[in-house]
VEXBAMAR-32103 format. One record per residue (C-alpha): x, y, z; chain; residue in three letters. Coordinates in steps of 0.2 Angstrom, whole numbers, plus 5000, padded with zeros to 4 digits. Example, Ala and Ser with C-alpha at 12.3 -4.5 7.8 and 13.67 -1.06 7.14 Angstrom:
REM residues 2
{x=5062, y=4978, z=5039, cadena=A, residuo=ALA}
{x=5068, y=4995, z=5036, cadena=A, residuo=SER}
This chain:
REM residues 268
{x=5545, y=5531, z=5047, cadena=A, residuo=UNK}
{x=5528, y=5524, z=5051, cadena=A, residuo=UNK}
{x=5538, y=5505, z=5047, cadena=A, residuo=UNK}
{x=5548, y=5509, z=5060, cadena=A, residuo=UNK}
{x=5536, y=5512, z=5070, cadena=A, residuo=UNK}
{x=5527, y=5498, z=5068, cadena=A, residuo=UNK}
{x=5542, y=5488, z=5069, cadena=A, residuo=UNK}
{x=5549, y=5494, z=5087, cadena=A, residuo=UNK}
{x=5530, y=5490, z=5091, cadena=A, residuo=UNK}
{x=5531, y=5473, z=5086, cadena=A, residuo=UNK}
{x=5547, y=5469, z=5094, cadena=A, residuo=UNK}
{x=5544, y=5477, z=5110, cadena=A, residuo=UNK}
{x=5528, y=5464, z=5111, cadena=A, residuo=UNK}
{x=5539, y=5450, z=5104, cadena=A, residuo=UNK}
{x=5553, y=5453, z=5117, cadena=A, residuo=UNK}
{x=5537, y=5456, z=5131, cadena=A, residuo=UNK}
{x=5533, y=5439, z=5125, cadena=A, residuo=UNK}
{x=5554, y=5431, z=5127, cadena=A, residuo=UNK}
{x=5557, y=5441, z=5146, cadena=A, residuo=UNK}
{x=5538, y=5437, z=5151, cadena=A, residuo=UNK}
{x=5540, y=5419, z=5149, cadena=A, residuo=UNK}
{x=5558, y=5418, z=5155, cadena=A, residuo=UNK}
{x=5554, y=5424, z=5170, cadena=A, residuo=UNK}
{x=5539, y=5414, z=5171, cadena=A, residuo=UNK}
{x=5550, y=5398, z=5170, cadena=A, residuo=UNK}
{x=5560, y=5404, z=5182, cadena=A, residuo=UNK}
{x=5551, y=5410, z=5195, cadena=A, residuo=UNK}
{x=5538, y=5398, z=5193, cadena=A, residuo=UNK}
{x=5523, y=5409, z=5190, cadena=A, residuo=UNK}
{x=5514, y=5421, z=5178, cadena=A, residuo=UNK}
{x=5524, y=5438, z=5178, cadena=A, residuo=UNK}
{x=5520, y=5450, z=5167, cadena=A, residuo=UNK}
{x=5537, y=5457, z=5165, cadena=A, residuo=UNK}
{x=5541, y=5476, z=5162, cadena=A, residuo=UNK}
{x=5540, y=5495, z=5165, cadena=A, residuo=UNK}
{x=5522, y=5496, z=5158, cadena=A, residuo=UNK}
{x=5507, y=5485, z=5160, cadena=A, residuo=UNK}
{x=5501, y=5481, z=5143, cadena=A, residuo=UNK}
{x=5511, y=5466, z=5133, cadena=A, residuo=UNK}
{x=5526, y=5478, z=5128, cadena=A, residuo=UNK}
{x=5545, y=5481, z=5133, cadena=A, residuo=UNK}
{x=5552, y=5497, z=5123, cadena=A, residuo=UNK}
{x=5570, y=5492, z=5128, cadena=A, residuo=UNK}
{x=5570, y=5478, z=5117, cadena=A, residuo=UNK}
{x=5560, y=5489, z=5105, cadena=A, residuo=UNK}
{x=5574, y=5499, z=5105, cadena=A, residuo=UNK}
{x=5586, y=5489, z=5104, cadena=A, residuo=UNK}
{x=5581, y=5480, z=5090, cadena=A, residuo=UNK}
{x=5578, y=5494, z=5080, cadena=A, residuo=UNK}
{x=5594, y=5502, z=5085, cadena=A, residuo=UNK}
{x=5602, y=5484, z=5078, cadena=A, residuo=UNK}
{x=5593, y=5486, z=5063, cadena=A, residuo=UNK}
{x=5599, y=5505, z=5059, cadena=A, residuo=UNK}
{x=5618, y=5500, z=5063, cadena=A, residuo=UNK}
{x=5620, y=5486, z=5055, cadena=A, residuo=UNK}
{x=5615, y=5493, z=5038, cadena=A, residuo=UNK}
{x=5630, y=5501, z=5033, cadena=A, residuo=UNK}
{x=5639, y=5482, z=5037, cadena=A, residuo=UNK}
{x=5626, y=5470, z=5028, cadena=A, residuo=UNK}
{x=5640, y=5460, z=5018, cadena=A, residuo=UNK}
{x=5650, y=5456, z=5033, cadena=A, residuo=UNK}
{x=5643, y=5446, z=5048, cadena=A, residuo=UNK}
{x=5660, y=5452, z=5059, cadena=A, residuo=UNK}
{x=5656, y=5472, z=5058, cadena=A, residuo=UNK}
{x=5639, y=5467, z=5060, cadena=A, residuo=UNK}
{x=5641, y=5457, z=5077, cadena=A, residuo=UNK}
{x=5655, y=5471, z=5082, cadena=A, residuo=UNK}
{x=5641, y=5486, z=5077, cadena=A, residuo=UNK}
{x=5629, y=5476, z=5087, cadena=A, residuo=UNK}
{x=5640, y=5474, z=5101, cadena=A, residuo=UNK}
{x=5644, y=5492, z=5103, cadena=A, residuo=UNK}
{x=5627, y=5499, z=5098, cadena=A, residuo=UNK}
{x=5616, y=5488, z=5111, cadena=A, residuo=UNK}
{x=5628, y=5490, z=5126, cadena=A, residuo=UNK}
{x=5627, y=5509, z=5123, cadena=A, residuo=UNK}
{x=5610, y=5510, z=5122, cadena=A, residuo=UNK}
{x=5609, y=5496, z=5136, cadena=A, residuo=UNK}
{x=5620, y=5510, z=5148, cadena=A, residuo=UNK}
{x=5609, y=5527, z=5143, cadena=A, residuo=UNK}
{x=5594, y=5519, z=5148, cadena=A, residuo=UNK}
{x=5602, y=5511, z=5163, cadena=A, residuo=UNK}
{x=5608, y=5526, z=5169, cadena=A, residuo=UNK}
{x=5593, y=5539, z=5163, cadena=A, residuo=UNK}
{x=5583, y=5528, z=5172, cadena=A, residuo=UNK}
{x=5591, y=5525, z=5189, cadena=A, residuo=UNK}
{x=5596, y=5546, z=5190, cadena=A, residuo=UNK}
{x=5574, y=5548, z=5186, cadena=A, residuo=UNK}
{x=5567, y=5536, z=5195, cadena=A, residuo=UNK}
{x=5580, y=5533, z=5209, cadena=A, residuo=UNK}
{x=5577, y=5512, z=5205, cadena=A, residuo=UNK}
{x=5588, y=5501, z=5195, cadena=A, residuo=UNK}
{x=5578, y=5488, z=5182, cadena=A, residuo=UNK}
{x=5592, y=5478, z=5180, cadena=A, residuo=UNK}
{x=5610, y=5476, z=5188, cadena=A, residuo=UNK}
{x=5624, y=5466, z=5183, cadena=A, residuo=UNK}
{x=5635, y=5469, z=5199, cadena=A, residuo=UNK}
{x=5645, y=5455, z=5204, cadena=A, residuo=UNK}
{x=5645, y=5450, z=5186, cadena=A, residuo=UNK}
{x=5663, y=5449, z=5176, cadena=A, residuo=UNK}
{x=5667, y=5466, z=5170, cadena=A, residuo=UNK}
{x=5653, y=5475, z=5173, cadena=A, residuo=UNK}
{x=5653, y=5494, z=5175, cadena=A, residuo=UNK}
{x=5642, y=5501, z=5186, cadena=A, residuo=UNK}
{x=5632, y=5488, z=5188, cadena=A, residuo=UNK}
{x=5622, y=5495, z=5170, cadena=A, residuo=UNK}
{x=5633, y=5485, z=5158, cadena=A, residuo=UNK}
{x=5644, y=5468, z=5157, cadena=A, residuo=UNK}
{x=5655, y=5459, z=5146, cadena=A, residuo=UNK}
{x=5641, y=5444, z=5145, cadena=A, residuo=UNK}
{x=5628, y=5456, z=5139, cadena=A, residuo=UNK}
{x=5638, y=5463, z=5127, cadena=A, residuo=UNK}
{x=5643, y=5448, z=5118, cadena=A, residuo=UNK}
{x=5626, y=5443, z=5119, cadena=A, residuo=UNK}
{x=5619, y=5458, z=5109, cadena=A, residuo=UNK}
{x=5631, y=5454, z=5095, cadena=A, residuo=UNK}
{x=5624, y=5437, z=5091, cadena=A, residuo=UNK}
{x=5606, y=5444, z=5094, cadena=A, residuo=UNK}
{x=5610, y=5457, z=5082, cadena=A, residuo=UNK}
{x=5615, y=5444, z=5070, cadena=A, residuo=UNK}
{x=5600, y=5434, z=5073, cadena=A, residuo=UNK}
{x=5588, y=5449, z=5070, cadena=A, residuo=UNK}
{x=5596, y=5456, z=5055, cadena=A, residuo=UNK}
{x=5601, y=5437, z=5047, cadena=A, residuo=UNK}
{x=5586, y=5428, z=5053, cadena=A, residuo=UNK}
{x=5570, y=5437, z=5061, cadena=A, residuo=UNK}
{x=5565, y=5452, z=5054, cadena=A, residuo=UNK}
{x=5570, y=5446, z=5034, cadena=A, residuo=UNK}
{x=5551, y=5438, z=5033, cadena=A, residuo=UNK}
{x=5544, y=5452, z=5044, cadena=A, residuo=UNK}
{x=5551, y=5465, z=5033, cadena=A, residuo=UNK}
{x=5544, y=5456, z=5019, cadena=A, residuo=UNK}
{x=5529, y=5455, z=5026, cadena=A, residuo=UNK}
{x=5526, y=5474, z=5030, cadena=A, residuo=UNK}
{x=5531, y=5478, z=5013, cadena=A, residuo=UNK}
{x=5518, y=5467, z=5005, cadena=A, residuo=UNK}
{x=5505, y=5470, z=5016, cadena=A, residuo=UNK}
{x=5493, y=5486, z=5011, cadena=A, residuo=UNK}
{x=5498, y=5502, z=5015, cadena=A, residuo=UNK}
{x=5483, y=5507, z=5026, cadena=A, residuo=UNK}
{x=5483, y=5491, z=5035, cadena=A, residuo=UNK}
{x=5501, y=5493, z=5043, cadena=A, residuo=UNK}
{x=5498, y=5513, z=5045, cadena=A, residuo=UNK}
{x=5483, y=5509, z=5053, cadena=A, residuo=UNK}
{x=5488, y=5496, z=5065, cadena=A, residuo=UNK}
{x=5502, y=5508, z=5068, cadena=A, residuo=UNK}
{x=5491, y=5523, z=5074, cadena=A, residuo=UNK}
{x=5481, y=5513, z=5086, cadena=A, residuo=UNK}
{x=5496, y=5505, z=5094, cadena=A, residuo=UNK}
{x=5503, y=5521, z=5096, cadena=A, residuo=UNK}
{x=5490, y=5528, z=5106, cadena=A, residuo=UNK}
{x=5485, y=5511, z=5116, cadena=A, residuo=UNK}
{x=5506, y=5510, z=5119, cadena=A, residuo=UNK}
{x=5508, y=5531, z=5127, cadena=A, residuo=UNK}
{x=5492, y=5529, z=5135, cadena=A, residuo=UNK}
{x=5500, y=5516, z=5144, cadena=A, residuo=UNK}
{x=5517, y=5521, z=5147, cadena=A, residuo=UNK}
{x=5513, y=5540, z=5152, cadena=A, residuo=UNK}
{x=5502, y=5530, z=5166, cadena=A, residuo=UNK}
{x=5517, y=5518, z=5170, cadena=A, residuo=UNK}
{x=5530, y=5533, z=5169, cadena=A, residuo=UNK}
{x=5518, y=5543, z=5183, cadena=A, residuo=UNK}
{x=5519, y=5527, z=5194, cadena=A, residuo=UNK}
{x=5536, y=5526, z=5193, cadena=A, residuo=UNK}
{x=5539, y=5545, z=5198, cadena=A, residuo=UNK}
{x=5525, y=5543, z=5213, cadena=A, residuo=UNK}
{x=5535, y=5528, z=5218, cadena=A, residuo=UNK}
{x=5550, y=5538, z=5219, cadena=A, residuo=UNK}
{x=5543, y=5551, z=5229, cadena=A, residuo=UNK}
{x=5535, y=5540, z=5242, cadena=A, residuo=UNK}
{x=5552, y=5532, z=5242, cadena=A, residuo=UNK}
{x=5559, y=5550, z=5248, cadena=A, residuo=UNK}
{x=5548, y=5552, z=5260, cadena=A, residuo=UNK}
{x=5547, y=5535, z=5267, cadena=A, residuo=UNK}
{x=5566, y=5537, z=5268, cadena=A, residuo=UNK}
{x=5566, y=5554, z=5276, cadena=A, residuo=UNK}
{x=5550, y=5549, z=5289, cadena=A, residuo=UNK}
{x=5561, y=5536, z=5293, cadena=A, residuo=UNK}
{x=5576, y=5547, z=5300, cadena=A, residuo=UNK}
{x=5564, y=5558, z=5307, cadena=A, residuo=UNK}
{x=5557, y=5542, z=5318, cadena=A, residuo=UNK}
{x=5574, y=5536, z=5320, cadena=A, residuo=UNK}
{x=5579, y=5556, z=5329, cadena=A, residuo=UNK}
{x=5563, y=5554, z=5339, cadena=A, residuo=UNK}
{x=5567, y=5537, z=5347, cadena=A, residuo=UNK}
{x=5585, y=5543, z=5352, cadena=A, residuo=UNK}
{x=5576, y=5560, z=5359, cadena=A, residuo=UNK}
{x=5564, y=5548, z=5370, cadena=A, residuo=UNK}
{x=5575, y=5536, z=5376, cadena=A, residuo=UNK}
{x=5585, y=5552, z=5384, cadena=A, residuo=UNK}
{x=5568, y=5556, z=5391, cadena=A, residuo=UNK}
{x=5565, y=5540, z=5400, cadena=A, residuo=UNK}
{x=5583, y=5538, z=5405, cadena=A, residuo=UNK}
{x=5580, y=5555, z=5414, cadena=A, residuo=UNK}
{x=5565, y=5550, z=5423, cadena=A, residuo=UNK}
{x=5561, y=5567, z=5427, cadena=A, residuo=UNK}
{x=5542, y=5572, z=5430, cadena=A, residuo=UNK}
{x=5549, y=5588, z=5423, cadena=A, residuo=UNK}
{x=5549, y=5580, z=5406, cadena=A, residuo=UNK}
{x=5533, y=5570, z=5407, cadena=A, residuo=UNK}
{x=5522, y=5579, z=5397, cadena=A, residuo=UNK}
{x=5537, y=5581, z=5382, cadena=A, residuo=UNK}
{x=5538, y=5562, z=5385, cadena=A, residuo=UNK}
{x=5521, y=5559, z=5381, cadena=A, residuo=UNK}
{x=5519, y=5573, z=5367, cadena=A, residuo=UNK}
{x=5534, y=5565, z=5358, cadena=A, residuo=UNK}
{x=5526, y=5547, z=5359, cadena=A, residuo=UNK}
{x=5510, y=5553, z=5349, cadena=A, residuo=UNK}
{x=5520, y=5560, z=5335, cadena=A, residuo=UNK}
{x=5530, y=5545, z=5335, cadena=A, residuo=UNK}
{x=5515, y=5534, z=5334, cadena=A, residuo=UNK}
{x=5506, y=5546, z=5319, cadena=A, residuo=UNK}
{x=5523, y=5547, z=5310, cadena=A, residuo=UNK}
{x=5525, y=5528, z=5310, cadena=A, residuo=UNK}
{x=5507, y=5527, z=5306, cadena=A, residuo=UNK}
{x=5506, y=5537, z=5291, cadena=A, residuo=UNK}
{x=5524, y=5527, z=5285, cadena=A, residuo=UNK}
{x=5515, y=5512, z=5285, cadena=A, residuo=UNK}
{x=5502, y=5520, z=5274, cadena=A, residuo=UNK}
{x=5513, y=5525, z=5261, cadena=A, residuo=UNK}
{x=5522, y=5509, z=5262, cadena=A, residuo=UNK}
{x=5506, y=5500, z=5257, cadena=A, residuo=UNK}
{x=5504, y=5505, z=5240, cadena=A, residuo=UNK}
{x=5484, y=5504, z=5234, cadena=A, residuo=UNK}
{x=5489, y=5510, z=5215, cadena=A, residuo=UNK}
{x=5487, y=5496, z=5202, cadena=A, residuo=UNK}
{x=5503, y=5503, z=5192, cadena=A, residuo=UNK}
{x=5514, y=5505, z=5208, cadena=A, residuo=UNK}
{x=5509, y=5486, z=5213, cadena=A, residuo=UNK}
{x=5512, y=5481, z=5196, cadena=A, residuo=UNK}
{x=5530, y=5488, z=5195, cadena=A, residuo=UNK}
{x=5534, y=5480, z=5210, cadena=A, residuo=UNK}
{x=5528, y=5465, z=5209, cadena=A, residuo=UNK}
{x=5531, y=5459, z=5190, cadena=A, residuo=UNK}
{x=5549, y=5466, z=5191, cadena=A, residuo=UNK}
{x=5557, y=5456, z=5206, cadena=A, residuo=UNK}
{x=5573, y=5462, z=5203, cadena=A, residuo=UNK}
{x=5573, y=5481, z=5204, cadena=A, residuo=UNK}
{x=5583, y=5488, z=5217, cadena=A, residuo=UNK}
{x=5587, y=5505, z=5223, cadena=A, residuo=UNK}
{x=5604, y=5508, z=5232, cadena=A, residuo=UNK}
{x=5599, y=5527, z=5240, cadena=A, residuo=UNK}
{x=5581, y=5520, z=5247, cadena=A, residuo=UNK}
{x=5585, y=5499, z=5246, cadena=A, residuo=UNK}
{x=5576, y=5498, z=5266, cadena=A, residuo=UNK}
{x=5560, y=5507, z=5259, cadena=A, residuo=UNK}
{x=5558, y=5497, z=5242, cadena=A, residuo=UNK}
{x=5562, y=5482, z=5251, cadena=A, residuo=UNK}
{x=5548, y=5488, z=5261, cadena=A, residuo=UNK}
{x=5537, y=5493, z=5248, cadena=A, residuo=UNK}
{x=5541, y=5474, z=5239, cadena=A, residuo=UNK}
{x=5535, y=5466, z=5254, cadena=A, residuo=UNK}
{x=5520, y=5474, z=5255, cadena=A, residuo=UNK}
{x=5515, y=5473, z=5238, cadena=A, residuo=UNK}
{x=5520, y=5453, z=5240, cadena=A, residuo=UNK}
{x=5507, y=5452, z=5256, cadena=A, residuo=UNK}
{x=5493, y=5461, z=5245, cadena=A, residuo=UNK}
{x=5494, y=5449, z=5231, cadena=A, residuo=UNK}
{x=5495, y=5435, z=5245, cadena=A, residuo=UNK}
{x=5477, y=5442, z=5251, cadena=A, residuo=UNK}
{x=5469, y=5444, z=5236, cadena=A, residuo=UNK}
{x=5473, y=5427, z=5230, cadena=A, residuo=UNK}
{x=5468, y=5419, z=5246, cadena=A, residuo=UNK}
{x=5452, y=5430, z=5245, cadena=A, residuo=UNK}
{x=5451, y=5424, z=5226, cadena=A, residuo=UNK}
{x=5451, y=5405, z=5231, cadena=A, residuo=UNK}
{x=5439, y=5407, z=5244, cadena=A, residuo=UNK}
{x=5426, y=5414, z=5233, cadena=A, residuo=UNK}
{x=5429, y=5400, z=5223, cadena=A, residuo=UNK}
């Protein structure tokens, strides 16, 4: 167990190490793409394991293979999809507007993709690697294995708090946002009645106005390193319940890294 272990390890670095520099390309700048901070993806992690495990019983054929890897990766592509938007409320990925996808979790493309992968990693990349770990001594690997385990939950339980604070400023910054939205209809009544009667409500209303939207902005402006980070190296998340908050959110994590940049260059 502890080789597998050590190999859903590995490839979560190695596929830190493909999406990281992908994007990098594309976007034109270092991102250090993912759900945790630390050089490590568990969804490719997973999923190369999972490729591993499924295409055992198929080793003599590469079509059960591709057709086992097809089936397995697009599963586990959806449960983590879906268990992840219901928990967090945000989507990682989304493949709407792509051809057949469903849900926007899952595609045609992706699937087809994962087959050949799987072929790649049960035909091509993990033969020498397996090798490898066999050969190596038994308390080298096991070791290794026990400090990355530590260094890599450290890090996620941190990365899996941020992500559930996120969602709960996201809730409140949706709901202080209809409360703002009732106290603006409420006021404009007020002033359209121009009634001395109502002057002192006018004016009460306007201070909690102005504290609500004040205290809106402060939760918008995220200070925590994790929540930044989730923002900021994962451009494409969205959220379909609270997409005007995160868009928020985005924007101000974008201006942040704008200041501390320009503050960087100007202390040389």
């Amino acid at each position: 167990m502890y080789r597998w272990l050590f190999y859903f390890y590995l490839y979560s670095f190695l596929g830190w190490c493909f999406e990281s520099a992908y994007v990098s390309v594309k976007s034109k700048h270092l991102v250090n793409r993912g759900f945790m901070s630390g050089p490590f993806l568990p969804i490719y992690g997973s999923g190369a394991v999972m490729m591993l495990i499924v295409s055992r019983p198929f080793q003599d054929s590469i079509l059960l293979t591709y057709l086992a890897g097809c089936v397995g990766a697009t599963l586990l592509e959806y449960l983590v999809g879906t268990a992840t938007e219901a928990l967090f409320q945000v989507r990682y990925w989304d493949y709407t507007g792509k051809f057949m996808n469903f849900r926007g979790q899952i595609c045609l493309t992706s699937t087809i993709a994962w087959g050949f992968f799987t072929i790649l990693m049960t035909e091509v990349i993990h033969r020498p690697i397996q090798q490898w770990t066999e050969g190596a001594p038994y308390g080298v690997i096991f070791t290794l294995t026990c400090m990355l385990t530590i260094y890599v939950f450290t890090d996620f339980f941190r990365s899996f708090r941020a992500a559930l604070d996120m969602r709960d400023i996201l809730w409140r910054m949706d709901h202080m946002k209809q409360e703002m939205e009732h106290m603006q209809k409420r006021l404009d009544v007020l002033i359209a009645v121009a009634d001395q009667t109502f002057t002192q409500e006018r004016e009460e209303l306007h201070v909690k106005f102005q504290e609500l939207r004040e205290r809106r902005h402060q939760l918008r402006n995220l200070t925590d390193f994790y929540k930044r980070r989730l923002l900021l190296d994962n451009p494409g998340i969205i959220s379909n319940r609270f997409k005007g908050a995160l868009e928020e959110m985005k924007e101000s994590a974008r201006e942040h890294l704008k200041d501390y940049c320009h503050k960087k260059d100007q202390n040389g």
